[in-house]
C-alpha positions, 0 to 999 in steps of 0.5 A: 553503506548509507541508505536511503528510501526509494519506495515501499512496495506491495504486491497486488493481484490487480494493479487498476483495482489498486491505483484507484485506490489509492488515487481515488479514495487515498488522494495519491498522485501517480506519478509513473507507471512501466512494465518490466521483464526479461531475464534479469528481472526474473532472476533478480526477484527469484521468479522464472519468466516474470515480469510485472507492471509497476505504477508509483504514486507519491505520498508526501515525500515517499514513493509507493509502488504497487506492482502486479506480477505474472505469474502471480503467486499465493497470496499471503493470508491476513495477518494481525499487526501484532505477528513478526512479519505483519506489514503495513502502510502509514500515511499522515492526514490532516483531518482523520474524522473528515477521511474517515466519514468519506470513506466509501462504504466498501472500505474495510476498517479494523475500527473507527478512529482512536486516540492512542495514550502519545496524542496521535489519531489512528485508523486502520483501513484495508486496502483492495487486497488486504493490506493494511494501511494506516492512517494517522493524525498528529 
């Protein structure tokens, strides 16, 4: 079999809260947004009667898509990069210091930015739901 990269999803509980997001403060594009349901999709994501609207944003060459479900489950507790399972984004800019003092106020970060021992800059920022998106400078 030979794989490519489609998308890298995640799943939030309010998909305008989230677009904004990561149009508005992560600089993406959105590039579609769609609804989907019926029955094969439901069974295909293993969820009786859902159906989900969808929004796709590019990010330099890989495709993000954000999702919101009905019915929406459980959300999943915070977890520490460090446990198997642990998610996260990554995404490249240009200057990390300019992002980060642009940042709005409401904008949770794990810390200011560091430069790890390979050269490369890190920020880690939380998104409206949680996830953890990584923002580096190489």
């Amino acid at each position: 079999m030979d794989a490519t990269a489609h998308h890298y999803a995640v799943t939030v509980s309010d998909l305008e809260r989230a677009v904004e997001f990561y149009r508005d403060v992560l600089g993406l594009d959105v590039l579609s947004r769609f609804a989907v349901g019926g029955e094969a999709f439901a069974t295909g994501v293993g969820v009786d009667g859902a159906s989900a609207d969808f929004a796709h944003l590019d990010a330099g060459g890989a495709r993000i898509e954000l999702v919101e479900y009905a019915p929406e489950g459980d959300a999943v507790a915070e977890s520490d990069l460090n446990r198997p399972g642990a998610t996260h984004l990554g995404l490249e800019v240009e200057d990390l210091d300019a992002v980060y003092e642009g940042l709005p106020d409401d904008v949770e970060t794990l810390a200011a930015p560091q430069t790890t021992e390979s050269g490369t800059r890190i920020l880690f920022v939380r998104d409206p739901e949680g996830t953890l998106v990584e923002l580096l400078e190489t």
